[in-house]
N, C-alpha and C positions, 0 to 999 in steps of 0.2 A: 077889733083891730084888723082882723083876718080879711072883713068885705073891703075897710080901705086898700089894703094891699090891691085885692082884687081888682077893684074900680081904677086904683090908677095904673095896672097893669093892663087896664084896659083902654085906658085914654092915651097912654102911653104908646102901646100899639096902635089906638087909630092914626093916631096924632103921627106917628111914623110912617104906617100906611098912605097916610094923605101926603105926607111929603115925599115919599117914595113916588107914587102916580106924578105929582108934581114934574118930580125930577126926570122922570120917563119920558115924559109928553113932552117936555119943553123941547125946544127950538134943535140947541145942542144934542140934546139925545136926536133926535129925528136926523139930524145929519147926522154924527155918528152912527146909526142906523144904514142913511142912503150910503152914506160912503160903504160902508162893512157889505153892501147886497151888490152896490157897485164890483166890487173885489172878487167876490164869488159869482157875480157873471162873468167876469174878466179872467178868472180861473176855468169857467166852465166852456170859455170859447177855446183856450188853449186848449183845454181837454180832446173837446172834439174837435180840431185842428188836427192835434196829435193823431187821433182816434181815426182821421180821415186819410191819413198819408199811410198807418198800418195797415188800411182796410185795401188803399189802393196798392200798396206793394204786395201786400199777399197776393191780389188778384193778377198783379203779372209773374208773381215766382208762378200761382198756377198754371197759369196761359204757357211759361219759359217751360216747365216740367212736363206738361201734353205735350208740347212741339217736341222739346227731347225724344219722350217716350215713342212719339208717332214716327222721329226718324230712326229710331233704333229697330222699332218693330217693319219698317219699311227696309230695313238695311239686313236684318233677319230674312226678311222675303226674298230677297234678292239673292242673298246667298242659298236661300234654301232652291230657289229656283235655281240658281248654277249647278246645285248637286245635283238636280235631279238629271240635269241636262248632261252632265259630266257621267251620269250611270247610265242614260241611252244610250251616250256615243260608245261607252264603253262595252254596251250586252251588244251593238249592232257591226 
């Protein structure tokens, strides 16, 4: 009794096996497929869409923070040149 079990635990599974592939391959599935891959390139263009707009504002907060820095450090210069000018005229 035990091998029948067996055998048709085995028919049973192919027999589903095969309807399973069936069901995969067919028409429906394969467009549920393109559609579903469709979706995740249409996800991954927003992505790097997104990905492109942070990449280009970070690069001008850089650019806006060097120009800062560079007028600060020039505005620095300029005072420190006044001191020095303001202690010559004062030792002369």
């Amino acid at each position: 009794m035990a091998d029948w079990k067996k055998i048709a635990l085995f028919a049973g599974g192919t027999l589903f096996g095969t309807a399973g592939v069936k069901v995969l391959s067919s028409d429906d599935a394969k467009r549920f497929y393109t559609n579903c891959t469709a979706a995740v390139l249409r996800g991954k263009s927003c992505v790097m869409k997104t990905a492109t707009t942070v990449q280009e504002n970070a690069e001008d907060i850089l650019a806006d923070a060097k120009v800062i820095n560079e007028e600060r450090d020039a505005a620095k210069g300029v005072y420190a040149d006044e001191a020095v000018s303001a202690e010559e005229t004062a030792e002369a």
